[in-house]
C-alpha positions as CSV (number, residue, x, y, z in Angstrom):
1,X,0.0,0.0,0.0
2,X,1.2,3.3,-1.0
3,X,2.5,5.1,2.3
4,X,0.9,8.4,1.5
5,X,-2.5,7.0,1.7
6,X,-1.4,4.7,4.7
7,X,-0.8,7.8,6.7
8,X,-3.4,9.5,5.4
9,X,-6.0,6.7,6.5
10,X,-4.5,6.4,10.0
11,X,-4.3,10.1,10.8
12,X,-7.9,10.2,9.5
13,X,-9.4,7.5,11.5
14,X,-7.3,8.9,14.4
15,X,-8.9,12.5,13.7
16,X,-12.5,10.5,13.3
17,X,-13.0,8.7,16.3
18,X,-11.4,10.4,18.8
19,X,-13.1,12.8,21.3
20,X,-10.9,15.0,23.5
21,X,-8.7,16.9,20.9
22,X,-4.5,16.7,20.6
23,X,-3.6,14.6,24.4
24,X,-6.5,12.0,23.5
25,X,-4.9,11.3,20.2
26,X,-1.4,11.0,21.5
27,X,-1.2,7.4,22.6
28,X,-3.2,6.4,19.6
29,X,-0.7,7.8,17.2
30,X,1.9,6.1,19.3
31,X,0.5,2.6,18.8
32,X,0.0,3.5,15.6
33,X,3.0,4.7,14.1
34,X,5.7,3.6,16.9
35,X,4.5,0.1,17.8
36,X,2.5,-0.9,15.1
37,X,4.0,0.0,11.8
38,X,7.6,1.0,13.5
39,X,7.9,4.3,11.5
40,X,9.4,5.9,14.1
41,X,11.5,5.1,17.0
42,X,10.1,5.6,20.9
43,X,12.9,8.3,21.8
44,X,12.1,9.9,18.4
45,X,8.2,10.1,19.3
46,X,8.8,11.7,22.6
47,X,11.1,14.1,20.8
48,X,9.0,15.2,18.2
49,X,5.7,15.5,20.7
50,X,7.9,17.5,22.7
51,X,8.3,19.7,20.0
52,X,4.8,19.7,18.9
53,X,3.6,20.6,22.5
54,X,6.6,23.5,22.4
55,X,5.3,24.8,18.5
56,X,2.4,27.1,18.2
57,X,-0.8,25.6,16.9
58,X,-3.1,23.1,17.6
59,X,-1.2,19.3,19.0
60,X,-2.8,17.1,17.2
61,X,-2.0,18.9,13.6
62,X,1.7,19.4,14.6
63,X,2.3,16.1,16.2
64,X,0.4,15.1,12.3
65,X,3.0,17.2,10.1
66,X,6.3,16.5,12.4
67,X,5.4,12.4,12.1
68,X,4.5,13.3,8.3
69,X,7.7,15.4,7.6
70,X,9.4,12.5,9.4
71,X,8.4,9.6,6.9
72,X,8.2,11.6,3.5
73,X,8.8,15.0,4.0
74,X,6.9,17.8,3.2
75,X,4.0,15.9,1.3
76,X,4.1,13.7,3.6
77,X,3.3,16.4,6.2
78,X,0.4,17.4,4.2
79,X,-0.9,14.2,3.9
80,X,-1.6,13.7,7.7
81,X,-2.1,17.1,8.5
82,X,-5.3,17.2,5.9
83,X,-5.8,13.3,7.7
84,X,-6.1,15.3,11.6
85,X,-8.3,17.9,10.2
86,X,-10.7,16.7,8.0
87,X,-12.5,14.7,9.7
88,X,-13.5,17.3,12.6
89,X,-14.3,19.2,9.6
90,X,-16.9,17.2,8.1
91,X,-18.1,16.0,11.2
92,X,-17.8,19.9,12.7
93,X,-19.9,21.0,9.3
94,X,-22.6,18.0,9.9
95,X,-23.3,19.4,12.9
96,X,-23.3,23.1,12.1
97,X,-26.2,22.0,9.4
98,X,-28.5,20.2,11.9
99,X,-27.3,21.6,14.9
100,X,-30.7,24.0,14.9
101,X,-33.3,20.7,15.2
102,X,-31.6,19.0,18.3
103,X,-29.9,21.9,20.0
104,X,-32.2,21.8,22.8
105,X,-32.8,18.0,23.1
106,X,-32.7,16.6,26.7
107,X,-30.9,13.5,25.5
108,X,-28.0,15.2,23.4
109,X,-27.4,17.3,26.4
110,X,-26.9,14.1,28.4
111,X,-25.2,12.6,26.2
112,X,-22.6,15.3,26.1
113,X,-22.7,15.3,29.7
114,X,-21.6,11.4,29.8
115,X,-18.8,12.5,27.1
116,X,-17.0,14.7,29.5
117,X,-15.4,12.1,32.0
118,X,-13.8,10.2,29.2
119,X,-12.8,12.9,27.6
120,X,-10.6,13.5,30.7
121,X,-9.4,10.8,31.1
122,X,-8.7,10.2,27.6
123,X,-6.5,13.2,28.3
124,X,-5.0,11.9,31.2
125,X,-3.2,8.8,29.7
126,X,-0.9,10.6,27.7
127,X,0.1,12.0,30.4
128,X,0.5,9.0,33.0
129,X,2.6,7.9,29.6
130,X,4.7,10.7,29.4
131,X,5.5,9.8,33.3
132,X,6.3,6.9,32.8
133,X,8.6,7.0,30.1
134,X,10.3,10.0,31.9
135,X,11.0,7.4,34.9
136,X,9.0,9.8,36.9
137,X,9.3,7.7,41.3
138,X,8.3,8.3,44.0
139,X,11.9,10.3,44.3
140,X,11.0,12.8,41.9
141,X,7.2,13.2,41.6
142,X,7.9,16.6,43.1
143,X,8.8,17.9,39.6
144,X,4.9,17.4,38.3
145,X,3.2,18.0,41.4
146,X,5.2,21.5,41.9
147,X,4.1,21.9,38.3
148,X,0.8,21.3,38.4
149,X,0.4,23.6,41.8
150,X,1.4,26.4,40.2
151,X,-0.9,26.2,37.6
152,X,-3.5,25.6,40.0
153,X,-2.7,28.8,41.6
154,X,-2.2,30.6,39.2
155,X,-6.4,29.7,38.5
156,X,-6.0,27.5,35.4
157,X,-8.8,25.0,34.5
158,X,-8.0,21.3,35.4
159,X,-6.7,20.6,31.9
160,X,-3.7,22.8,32.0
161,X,-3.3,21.2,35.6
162,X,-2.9,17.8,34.0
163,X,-0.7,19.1,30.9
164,X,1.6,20.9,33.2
165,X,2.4,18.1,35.2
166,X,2.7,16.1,32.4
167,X,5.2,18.1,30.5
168,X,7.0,19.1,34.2
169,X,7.8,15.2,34.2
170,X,9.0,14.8,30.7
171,X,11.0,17.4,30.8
172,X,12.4,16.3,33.6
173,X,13.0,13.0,32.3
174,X,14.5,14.5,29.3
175,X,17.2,16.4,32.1
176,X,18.1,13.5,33.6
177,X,18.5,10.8,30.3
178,X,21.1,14.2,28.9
179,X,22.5,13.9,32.5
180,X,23.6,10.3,32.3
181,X,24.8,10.6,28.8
């Protein structure tokens, strides 16, 4: 199979079926295109993620075109950017046309009710991964707890909590494997 359209079907089924934006997607790309199809390397993944958290934009498209640029270049980024985006798109533009005849339906706002726990902890794994990979212990779980703190104080919502101690413990992790080497 050509891998153009490869990576363009698994950034599209990616962008498709999963609900909590950029974080949610993360592990998904990573069984996808690390463990999967071995495309990439682990330490390369974690490298270019934390780039794409670092880079302006929205995760999910620049985690797409760093992964894409990394396989075939600049069509290659392209290709899975326009396989992220599309599919929020279309389903985005679906629901902009029929939004008017269910908008105030009891069930549809239950139903996004019951969304908003999974979306959390959809966006919660990345992080426990990013942990774990940084060989965050019960020695240095200061670094992401001090992390998140702050951005609890400084009045953040729970999200950026989660990010920030997620990123406090990669990079972290990041320190310490330069350290040893």
């Amino acid at each position: 199979m050509n891998i153009y359209l490869e990576a363009f079907g698994i950034f599209f089924k990616i962008g498709a079926f999963t609900i909590g934006g950029g974080y949610a997607m993360v592990p998904l790309i990573e069984n996808e295109i690390v463990k999967k199809r071995k495309w990439i390397a682990q330490d390369d993944f974690m490298d270019l993620l934390a780039i794409s958290q670092s880079a302006p934009g929205i995760l999910a498209v620049n985690i797409s075109i760093f992964i894409g640029y990394k396989l075939k270049g600049i069509r290659g980024s392209i290709i899975t950017a326009l396989g992220t985006v599309l599919p929020s798109f279309i389903i985005i533009l679906a629901i902009a046309l029929f939004f008017h005849n269910f908008k105030d339906n009891v069930i549809v706002e239950r139903i996004f009710k019951g969304i908003r726990p999974a979306v959390v902890a959809l966006i919660a794994a990345p992080t426990f991964t990013m942990a774990k990979s940084a060989r965050i212990n019960r020695y240095n779980m200061w670094i992401p707890v001090v992390s998140a703190l702050l951005i609890w104080l400084l009045g953040f919502s729970p999200i950026w909590i989660i990010i920030a101690a997620g990123i406090g413990g990669f990079l972290w992790g990041q320190w310490k494997r330069r350290r040893r080497n």
